[in-house]
PDB file of N, H, CA, C and O in Angstrom:
ATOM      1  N   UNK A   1      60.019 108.957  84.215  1.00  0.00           N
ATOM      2  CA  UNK A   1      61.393 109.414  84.115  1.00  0.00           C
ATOM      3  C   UNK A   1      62.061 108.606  83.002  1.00  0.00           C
ATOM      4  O   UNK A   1      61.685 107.444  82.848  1.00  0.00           O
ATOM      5  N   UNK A   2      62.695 108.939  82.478  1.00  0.00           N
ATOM      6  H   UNK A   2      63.000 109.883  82.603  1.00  0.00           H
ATOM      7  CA  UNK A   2      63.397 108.525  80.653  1.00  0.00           C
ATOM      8  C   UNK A   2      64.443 107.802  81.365  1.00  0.00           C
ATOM      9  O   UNK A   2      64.500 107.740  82.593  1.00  0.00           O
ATOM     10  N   UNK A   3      65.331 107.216  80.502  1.00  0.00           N
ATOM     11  H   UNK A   3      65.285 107.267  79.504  1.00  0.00           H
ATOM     12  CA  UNK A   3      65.832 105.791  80.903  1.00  0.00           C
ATOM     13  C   UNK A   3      67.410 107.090  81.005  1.00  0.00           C
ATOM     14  O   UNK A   3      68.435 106.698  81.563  1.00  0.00           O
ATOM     15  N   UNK A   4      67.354 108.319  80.495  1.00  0.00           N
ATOM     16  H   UNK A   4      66.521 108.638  80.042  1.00  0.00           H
ATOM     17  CA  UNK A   4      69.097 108.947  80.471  1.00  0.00           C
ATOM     18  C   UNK A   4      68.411 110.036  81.316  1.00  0.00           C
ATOM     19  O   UNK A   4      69.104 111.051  81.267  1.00  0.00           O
ATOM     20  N   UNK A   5      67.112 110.241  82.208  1.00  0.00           N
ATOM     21  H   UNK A   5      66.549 109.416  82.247  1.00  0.00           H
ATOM     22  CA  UNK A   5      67.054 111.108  83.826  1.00  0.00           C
ATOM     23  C   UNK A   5      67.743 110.182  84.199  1.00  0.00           C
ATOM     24  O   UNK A   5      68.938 110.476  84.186  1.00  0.00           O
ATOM     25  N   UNK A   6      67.448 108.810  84.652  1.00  0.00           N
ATOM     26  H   UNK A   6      66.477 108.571  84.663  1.00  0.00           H
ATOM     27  CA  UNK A   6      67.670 108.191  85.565  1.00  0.00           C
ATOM     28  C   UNK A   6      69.119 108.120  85.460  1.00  0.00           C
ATOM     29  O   UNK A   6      69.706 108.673  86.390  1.00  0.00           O
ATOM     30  N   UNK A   7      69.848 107.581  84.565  1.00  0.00           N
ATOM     31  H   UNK A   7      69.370 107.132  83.810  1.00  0.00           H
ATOM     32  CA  UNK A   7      71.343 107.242  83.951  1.00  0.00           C
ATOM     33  C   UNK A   7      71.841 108.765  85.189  1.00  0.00           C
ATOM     34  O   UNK A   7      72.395 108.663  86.284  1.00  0.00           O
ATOM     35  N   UNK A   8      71.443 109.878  84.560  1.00  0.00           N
ATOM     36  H   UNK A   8      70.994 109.961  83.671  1.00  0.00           H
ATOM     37  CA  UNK A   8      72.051 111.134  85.242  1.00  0.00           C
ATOM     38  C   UNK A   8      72.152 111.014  86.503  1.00  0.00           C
ATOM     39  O   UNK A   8      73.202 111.052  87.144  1.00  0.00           O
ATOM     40  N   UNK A   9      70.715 110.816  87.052  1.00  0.00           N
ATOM     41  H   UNK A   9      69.862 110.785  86.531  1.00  0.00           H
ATOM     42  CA  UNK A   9      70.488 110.941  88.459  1.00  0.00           C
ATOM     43  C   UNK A   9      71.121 109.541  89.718  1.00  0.00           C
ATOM     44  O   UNK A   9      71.176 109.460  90.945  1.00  0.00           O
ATOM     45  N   UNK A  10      71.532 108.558  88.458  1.00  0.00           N
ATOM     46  H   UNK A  10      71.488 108.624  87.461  1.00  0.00           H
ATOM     47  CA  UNK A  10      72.273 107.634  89.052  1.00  0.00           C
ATOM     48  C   UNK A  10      73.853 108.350  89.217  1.00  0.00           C
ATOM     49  O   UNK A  10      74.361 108.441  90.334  1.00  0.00           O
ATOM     50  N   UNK A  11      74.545 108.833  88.004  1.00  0.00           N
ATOM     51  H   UNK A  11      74.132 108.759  87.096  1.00  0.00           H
ATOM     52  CA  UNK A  11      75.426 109.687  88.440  1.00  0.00           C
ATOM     53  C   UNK A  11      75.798 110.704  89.137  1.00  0.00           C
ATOM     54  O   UNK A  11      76.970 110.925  89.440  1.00  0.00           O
ATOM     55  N   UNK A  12      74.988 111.293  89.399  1.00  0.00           N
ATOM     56  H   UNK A  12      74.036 111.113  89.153  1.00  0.00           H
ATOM     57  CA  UNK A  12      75.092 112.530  90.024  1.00  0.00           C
ATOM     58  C   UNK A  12      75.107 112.093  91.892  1.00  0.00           C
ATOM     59  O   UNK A  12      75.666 112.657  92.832  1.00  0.00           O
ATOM     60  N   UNK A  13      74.051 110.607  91.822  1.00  0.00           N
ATOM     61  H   UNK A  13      73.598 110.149  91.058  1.00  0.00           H
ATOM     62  CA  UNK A  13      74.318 110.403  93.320  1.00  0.00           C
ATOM     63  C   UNK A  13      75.663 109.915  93.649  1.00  0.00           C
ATOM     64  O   UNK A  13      76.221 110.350  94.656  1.00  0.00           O
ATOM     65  N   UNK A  14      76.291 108.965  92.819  1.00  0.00           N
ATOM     66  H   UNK A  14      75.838 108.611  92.001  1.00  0.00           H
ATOM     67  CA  UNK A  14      77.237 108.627  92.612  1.00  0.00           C
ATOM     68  C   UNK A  14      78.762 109.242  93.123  1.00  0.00           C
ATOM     69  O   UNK A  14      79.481 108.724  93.977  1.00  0.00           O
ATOM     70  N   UNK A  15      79.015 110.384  92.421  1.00  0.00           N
ATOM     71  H   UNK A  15      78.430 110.805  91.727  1.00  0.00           H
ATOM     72  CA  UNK A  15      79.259 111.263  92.570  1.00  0.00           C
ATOM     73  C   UNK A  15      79.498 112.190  93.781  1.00  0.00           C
ATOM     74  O   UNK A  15      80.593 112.645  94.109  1.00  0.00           O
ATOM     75  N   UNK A  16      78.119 112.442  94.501  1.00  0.00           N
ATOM     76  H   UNK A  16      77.229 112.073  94.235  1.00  0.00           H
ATOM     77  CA  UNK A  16      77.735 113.114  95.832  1.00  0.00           C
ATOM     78  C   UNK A  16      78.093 112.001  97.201  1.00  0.00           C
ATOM     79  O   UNK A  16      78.115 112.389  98.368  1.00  0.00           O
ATOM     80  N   UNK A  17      78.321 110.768  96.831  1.00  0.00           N
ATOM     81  H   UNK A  17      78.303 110.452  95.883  1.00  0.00           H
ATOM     82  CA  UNK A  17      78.700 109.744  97.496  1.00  0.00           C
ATOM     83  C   UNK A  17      80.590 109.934  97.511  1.00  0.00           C
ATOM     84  O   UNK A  17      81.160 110.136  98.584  1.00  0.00           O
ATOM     85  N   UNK A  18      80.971 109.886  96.870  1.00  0.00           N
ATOM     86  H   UNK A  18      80.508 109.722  95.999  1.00  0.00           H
ATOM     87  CA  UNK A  18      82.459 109.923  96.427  1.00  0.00           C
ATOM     88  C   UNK A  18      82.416 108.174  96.305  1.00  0.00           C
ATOM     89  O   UNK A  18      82.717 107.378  97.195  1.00  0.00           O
ATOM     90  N   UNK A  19      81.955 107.874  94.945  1.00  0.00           N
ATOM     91  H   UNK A  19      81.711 108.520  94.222  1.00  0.00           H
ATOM     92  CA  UNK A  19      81.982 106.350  94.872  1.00  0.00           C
ATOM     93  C   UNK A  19      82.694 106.602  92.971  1.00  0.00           C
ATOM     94  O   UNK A  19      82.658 105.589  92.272  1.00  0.00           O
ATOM     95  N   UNK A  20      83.095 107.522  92.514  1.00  0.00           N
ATOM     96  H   UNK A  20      83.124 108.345  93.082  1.00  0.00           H
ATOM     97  CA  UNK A  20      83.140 107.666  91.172  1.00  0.00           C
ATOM     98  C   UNK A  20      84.561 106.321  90.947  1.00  0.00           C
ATOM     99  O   UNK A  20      84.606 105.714  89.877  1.00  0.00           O
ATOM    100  N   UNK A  21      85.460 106.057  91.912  1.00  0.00           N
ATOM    101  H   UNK A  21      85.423 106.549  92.781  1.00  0.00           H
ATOM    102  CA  UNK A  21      86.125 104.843  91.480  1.00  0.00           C
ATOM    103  C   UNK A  21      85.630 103.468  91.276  1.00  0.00           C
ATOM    104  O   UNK A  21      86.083 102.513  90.646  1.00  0.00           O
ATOM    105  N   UNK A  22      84.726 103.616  91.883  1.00  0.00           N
ATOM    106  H   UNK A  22      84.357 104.393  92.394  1.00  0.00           H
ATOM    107  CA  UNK A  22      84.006 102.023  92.054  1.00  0.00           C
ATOM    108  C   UNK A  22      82.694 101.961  91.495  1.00  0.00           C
ATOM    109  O   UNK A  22      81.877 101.097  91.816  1.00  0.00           O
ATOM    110  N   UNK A  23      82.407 103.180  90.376  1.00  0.00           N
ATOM    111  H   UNK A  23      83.070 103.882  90.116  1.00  0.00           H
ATOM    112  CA  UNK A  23      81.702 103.037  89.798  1.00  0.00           C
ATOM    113  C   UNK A  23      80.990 101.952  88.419  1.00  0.00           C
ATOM    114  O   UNK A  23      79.837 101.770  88.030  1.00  0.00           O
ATOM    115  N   UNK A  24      82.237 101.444  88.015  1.00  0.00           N
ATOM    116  H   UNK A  24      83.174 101.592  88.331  1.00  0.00           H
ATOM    117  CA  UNK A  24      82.031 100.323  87.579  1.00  0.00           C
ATOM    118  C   UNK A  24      82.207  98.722  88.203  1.00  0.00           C
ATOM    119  O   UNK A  24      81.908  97.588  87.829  1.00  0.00           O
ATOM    120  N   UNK A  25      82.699  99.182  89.069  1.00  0.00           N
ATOM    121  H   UNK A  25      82.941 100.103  89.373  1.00  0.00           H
ATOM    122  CA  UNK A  25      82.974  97.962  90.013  1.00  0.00           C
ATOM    123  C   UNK A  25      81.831  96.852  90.050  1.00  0.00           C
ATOM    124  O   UNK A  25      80.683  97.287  89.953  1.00  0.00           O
ATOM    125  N   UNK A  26      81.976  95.642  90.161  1.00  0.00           N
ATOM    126  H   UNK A  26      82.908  95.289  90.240  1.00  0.00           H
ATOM    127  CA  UNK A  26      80.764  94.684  90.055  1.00  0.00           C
ATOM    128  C   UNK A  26      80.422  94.287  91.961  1.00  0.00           C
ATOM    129  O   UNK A  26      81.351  94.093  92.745  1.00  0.00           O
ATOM    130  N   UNK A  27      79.601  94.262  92.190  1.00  0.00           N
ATOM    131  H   UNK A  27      78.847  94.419  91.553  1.00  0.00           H
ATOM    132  CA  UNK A  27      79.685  94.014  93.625  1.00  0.00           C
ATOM    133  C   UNK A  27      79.711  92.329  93.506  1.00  0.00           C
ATOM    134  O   UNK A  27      79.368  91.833  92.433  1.00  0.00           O
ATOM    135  N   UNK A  28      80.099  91.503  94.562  1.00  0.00           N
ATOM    136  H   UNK A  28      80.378  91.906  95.434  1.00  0.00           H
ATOM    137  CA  UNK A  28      79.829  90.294  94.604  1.00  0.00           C
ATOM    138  C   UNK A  28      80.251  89.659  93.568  1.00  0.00           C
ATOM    139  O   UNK A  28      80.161  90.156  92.445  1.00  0.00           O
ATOM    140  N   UNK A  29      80.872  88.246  93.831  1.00  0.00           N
ATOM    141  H   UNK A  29      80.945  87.843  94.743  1.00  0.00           H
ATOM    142  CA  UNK A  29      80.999  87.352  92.561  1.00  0.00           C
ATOM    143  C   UNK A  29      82.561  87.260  92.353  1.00  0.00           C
ATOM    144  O   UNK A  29      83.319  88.173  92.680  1.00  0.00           O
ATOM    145  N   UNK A  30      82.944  86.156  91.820  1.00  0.00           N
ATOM    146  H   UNK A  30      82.328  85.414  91.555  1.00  0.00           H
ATOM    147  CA  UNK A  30      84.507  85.700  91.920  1.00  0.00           C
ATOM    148  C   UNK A  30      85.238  86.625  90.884  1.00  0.00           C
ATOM    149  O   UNK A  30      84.780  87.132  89.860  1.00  0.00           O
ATOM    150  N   UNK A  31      86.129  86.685  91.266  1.00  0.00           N
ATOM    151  H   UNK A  31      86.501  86.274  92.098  1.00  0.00           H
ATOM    152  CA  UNK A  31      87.337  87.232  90.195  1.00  0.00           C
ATOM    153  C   UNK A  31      86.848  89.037  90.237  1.00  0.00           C
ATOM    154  O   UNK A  31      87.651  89.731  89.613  1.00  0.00           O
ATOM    155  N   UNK A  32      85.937  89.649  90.732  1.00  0.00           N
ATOM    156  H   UNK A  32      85.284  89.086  91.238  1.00  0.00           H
ATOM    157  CA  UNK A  32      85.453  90.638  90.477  1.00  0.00           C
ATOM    158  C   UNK A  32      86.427  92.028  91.223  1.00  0.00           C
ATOM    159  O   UNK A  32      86.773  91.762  92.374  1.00  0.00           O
ATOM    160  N   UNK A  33      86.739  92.979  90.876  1.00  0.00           N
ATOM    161  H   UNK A  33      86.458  93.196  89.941  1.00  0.00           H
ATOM    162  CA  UNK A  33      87.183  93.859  91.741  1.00  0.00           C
ATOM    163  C   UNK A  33      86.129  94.202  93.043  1.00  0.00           C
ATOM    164  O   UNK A  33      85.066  94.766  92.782  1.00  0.00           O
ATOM    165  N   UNK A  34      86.369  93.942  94.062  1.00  0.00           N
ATOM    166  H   UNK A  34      87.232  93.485  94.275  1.00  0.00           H
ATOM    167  CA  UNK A  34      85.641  93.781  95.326  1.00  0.00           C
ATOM    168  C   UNK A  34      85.986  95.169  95.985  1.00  0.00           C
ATOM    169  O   UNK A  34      87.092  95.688  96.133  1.00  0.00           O
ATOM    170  N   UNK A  35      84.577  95.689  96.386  1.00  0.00           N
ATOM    171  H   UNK A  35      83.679  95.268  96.266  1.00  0.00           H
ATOM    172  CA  UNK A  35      84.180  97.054  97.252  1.00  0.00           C
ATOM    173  C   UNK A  35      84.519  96.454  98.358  1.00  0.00           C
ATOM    174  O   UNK A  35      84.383  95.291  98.737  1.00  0.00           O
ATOM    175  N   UNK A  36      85.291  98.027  99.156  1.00  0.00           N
ATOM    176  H   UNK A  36      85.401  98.971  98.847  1.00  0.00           H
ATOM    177  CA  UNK A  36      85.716  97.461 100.834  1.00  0.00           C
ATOM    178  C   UNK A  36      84.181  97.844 101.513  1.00  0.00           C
ATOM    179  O   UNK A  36      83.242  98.155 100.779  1.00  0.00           O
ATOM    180  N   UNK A  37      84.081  97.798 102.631  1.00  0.00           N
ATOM    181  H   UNK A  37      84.844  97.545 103.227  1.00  0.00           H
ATOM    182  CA  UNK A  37      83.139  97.526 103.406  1.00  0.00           C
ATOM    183  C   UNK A  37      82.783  99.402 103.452  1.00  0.00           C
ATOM    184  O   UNK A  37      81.652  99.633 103.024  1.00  0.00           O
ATOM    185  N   UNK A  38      83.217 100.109 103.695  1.00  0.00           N
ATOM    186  H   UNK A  38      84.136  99.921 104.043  1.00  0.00           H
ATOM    187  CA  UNK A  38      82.851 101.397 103.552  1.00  0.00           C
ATOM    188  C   UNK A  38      82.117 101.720 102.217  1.00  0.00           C
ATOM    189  O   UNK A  38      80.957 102.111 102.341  1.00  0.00           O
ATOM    190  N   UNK A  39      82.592 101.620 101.037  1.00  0.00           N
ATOM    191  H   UNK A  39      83.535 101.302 100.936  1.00  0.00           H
ATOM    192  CA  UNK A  39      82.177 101.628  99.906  1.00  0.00           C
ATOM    193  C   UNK A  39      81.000 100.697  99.754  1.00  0.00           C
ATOM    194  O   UNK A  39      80.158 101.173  98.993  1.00  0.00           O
ATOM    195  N   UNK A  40      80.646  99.371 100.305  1.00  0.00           N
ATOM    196  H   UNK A  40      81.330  98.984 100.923  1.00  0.00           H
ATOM    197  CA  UNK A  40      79.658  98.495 100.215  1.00  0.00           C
ATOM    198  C   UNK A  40      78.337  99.752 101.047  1.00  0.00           C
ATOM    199  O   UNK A  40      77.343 100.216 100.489  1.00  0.00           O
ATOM    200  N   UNK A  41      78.734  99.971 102.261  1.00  0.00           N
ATOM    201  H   UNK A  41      79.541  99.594 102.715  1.00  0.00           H
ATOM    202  CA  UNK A  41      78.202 101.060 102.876  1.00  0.00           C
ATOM    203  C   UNK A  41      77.055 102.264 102.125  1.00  0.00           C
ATOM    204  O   UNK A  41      75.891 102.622 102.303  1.00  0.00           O
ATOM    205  N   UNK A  42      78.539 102.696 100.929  1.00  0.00           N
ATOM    206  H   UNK A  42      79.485 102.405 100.785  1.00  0.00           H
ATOM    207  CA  UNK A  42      77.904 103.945 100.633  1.00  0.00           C
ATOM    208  C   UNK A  42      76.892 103.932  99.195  1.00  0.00           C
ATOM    209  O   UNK A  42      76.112 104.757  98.720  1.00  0.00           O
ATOM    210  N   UNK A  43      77.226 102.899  98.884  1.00  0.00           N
ATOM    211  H   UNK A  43      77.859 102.229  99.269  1.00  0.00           H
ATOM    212  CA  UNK A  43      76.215 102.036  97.922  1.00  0.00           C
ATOM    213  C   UNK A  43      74.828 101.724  97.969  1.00  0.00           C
ATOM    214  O   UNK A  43      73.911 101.711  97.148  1.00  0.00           O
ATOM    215  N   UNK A  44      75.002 101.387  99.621  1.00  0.00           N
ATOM    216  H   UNK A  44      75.747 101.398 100.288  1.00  0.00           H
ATOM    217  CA  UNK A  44      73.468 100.800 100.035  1.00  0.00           C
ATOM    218  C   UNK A  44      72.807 102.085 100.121  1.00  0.00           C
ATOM    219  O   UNK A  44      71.632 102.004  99.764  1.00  0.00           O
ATOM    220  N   UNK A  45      73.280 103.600 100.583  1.00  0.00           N
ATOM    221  H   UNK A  45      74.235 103.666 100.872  1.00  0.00           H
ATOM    222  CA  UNK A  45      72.982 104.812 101.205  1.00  0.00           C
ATOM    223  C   UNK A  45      72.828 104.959  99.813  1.00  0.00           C
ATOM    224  O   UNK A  45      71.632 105.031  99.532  1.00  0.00           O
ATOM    225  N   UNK A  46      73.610 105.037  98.775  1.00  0.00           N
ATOM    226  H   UNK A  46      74.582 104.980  99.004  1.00  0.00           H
ATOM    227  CA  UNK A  46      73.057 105.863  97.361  1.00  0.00           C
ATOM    228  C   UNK A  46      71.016 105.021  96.817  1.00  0.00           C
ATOM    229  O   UNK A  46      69.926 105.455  96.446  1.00  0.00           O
ATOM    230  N   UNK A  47      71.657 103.699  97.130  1.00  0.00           N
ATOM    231  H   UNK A  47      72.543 103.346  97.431  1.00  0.00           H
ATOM    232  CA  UNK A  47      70.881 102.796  96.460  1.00  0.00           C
ATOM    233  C   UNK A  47      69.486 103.831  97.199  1.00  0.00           C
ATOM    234  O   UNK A  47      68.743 104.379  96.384  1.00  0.00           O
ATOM    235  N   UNK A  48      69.241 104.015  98.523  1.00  0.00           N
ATOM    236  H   UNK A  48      69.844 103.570  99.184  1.00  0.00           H
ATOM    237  CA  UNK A  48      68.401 104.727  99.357  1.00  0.00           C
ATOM    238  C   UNK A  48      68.256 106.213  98.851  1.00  0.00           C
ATOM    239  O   UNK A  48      67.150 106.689  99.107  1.00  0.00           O
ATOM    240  N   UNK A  49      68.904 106.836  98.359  1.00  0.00           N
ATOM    241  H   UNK A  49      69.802 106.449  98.151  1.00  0.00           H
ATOM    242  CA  UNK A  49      68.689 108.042  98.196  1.00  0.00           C
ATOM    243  C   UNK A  49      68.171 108.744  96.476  1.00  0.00           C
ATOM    244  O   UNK A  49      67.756 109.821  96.048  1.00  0.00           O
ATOM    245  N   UNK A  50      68.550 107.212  95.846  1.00  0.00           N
ATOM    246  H   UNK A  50      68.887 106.337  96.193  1.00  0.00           H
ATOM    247  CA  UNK A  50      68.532 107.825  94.336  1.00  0.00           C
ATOM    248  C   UNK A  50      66.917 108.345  94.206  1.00  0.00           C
ATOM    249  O   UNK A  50      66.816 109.268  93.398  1.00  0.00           O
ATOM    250  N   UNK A  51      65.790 107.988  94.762  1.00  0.00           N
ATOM    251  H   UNK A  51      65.872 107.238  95.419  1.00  0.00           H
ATOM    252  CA  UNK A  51      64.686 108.858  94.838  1.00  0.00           C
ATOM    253  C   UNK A  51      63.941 109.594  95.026  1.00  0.00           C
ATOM    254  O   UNK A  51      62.767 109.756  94.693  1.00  0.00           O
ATOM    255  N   UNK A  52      65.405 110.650  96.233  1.00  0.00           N
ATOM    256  H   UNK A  52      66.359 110.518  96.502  1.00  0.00           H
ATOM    257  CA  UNK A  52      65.116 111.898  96.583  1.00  0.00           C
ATOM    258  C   UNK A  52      64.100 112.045  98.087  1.00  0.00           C
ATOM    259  O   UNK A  52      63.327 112.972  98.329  1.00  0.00           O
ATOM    260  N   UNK A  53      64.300 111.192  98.706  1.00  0.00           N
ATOM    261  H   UNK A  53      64.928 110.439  98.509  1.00  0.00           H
ATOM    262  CA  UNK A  53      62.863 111.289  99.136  1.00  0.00           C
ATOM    263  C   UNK A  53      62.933 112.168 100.230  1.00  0.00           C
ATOM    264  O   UNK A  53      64.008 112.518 100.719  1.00  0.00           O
ATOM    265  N   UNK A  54      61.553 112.636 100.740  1.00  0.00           N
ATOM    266  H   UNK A  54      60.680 112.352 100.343  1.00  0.00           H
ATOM    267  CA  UNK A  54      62.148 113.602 101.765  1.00  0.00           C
ATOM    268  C   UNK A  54      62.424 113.693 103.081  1.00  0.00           C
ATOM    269  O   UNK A  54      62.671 114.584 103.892  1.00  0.00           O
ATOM    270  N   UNK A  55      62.345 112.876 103.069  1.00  0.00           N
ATOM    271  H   UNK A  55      62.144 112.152 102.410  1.00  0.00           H
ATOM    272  CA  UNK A  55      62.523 112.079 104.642  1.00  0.00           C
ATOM    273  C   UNK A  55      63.234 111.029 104.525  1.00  0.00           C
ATOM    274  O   UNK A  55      62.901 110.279 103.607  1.00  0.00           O
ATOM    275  N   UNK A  56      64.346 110.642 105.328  1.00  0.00           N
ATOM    276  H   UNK A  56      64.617 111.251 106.073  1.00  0.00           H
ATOM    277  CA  UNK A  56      65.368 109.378 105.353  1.00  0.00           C
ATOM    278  C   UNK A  56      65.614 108.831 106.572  1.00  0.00           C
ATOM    279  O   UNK A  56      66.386 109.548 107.207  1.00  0.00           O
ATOM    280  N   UNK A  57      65.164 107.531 107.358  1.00  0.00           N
ATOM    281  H   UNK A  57      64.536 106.948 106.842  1.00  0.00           H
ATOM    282  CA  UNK A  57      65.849 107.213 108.459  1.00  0.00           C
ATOM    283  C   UNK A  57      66.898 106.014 107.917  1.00  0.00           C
ATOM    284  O   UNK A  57      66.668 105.128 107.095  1.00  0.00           O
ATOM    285  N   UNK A  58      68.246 106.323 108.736  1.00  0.00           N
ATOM    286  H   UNK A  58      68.434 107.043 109.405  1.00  0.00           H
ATOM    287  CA  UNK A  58      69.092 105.781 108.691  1.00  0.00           C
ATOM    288  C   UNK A  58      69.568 104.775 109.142  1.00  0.00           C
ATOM    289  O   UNK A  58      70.032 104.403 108.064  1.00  0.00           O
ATOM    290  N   UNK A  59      69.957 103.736 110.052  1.00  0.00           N
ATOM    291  H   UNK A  59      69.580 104.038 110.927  1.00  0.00           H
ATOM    292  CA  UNK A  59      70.107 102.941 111.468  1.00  0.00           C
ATOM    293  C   UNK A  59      71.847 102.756 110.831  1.00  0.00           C
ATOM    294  O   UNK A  59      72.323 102.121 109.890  1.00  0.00           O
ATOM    295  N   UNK A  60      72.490 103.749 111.986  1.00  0.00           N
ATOM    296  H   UNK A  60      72.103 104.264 112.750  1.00  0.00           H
ATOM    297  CA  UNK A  60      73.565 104.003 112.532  1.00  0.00           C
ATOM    298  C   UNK A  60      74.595 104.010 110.582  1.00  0.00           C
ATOM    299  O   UNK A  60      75.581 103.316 110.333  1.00  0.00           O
ATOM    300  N   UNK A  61      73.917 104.984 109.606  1.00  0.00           N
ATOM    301  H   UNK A  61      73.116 105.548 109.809  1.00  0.00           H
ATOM    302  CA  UNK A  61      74.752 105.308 108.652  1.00  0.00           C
ATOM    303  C   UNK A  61      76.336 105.426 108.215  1.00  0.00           C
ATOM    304  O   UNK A  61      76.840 104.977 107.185  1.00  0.00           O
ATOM    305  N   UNK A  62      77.034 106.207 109.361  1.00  0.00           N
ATOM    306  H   UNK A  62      76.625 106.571 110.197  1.00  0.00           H
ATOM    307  CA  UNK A  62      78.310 105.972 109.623  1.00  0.00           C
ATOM    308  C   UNK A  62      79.131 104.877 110.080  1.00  0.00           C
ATOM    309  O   UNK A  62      80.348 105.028 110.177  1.00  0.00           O
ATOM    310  N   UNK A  63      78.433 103.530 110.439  1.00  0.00           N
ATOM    311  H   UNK A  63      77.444 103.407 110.361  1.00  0.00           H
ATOM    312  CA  UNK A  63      79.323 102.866 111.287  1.00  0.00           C
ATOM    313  C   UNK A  63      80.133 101.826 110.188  1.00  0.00           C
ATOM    314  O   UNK A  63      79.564 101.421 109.174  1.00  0.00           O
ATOM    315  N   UNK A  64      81.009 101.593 110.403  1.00  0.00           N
ATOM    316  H   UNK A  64      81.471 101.922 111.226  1.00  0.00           H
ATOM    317  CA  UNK A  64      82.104 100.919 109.623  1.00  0.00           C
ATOM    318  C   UNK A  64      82.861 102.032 108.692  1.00  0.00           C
ATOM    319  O   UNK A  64      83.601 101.540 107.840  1.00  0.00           O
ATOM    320  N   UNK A  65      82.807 103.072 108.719  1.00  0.00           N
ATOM    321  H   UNK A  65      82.206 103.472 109.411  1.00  0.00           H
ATOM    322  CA  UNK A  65      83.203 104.292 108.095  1.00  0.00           C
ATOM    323  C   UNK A  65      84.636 104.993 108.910  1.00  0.00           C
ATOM    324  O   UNK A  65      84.753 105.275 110.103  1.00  0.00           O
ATOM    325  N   UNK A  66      85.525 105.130 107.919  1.00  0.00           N
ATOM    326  H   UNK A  66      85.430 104.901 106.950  1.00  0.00           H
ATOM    327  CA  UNK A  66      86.318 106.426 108.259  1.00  0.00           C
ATOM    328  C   UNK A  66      85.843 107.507 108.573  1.00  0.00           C
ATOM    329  O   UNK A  66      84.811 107.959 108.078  1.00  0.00           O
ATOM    330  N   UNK A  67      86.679 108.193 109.626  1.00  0.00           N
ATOM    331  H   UNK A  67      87.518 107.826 110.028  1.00  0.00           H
ATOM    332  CA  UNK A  67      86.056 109.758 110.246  1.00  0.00           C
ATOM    333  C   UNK A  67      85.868 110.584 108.692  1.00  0.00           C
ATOM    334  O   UNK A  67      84.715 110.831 108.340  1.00  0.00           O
ATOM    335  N   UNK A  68      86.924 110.959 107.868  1.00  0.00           N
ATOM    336  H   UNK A  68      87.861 110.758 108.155  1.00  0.00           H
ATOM    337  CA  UNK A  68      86.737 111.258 106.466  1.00  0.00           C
ATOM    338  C   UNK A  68      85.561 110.894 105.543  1.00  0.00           C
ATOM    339  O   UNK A  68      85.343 111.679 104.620  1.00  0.00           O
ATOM    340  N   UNK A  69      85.063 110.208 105.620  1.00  0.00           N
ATOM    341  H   UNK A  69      85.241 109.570 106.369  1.00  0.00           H
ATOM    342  CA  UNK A  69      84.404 109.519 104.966  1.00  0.00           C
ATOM    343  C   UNK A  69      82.310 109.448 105.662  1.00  0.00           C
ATOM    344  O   UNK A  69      81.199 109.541 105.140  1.00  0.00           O
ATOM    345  N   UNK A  70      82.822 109.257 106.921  1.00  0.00           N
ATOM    346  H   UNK A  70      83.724 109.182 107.345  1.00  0.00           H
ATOM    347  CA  UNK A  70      81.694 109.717 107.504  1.00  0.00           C
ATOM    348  C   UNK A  70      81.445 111.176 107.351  1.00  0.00           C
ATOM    349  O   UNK A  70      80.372 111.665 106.996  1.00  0.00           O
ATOM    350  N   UNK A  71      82.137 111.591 107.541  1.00  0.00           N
ATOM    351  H   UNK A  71      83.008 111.193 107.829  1.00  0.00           H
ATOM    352  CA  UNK A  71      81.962 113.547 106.915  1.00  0.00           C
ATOM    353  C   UNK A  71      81.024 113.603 105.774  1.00  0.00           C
ATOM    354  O   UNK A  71      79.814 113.827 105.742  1.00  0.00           O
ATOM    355  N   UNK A  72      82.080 113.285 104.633  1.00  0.00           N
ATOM    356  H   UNK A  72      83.063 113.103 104.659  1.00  0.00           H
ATOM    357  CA  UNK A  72      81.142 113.467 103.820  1.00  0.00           C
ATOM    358  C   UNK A  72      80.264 112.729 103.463  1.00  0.00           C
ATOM    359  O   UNK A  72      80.052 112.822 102.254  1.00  0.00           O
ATOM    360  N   UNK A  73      79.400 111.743 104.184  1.00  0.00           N
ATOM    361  H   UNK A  73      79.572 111.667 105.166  1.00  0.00           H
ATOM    362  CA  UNK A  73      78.259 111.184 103.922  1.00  0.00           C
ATOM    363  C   UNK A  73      77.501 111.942 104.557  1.00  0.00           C
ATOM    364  O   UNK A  73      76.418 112.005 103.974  1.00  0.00           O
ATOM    365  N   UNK A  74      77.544 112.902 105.990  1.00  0.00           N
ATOM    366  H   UNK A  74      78.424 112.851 106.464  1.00  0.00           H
ATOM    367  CA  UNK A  74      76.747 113.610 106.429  1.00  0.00           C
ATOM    368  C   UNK A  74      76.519 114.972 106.001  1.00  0.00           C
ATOM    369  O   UNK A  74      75.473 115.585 106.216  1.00  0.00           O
ATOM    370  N   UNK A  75      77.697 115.507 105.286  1.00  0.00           N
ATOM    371  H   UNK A  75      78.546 115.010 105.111  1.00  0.00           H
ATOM    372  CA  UNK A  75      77.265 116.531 104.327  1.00  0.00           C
ATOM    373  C   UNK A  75      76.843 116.452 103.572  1.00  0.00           C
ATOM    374  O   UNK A  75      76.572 117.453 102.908  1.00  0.00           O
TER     375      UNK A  75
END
């Protein structure tokens, strides 16, 4: 996979997450604009999904999540 699939397919999960504000965001580290705990969440779930795979187990995906927000991680 070419270094601008991946670039895409990093966006596009991105995206399907609803993370496009905190897309530049730095995780961790002083002075940094800091992800809330939902967003830390949906990060780890993209980080899991950017390879498509076809099968996914989860352990409890929604929890620390808004009802909103849990929605659309399960859609």
């Amino acid at each position: 996979m070419s270094s601008s699939q991946k670039r895409g397919r990093a966006e596009i999960t991105i995206q399907e997450m609803g993370l496009q504000d905190a897309m530049h965001a730095t995780i961790g580290g002083w002075g940094a604009k800091a992800l809330n705990g939902g967003q830390k969440r949906r990060v780890s779930i993209c980080i899991k999904i950017l390879t498509r795979p076809s099968l996914l187990f989860l352990d409890e995906p929604t929890s620390r999540l808004d009802s909103a927000t849990s929605y659309h991680v399960m859609t």
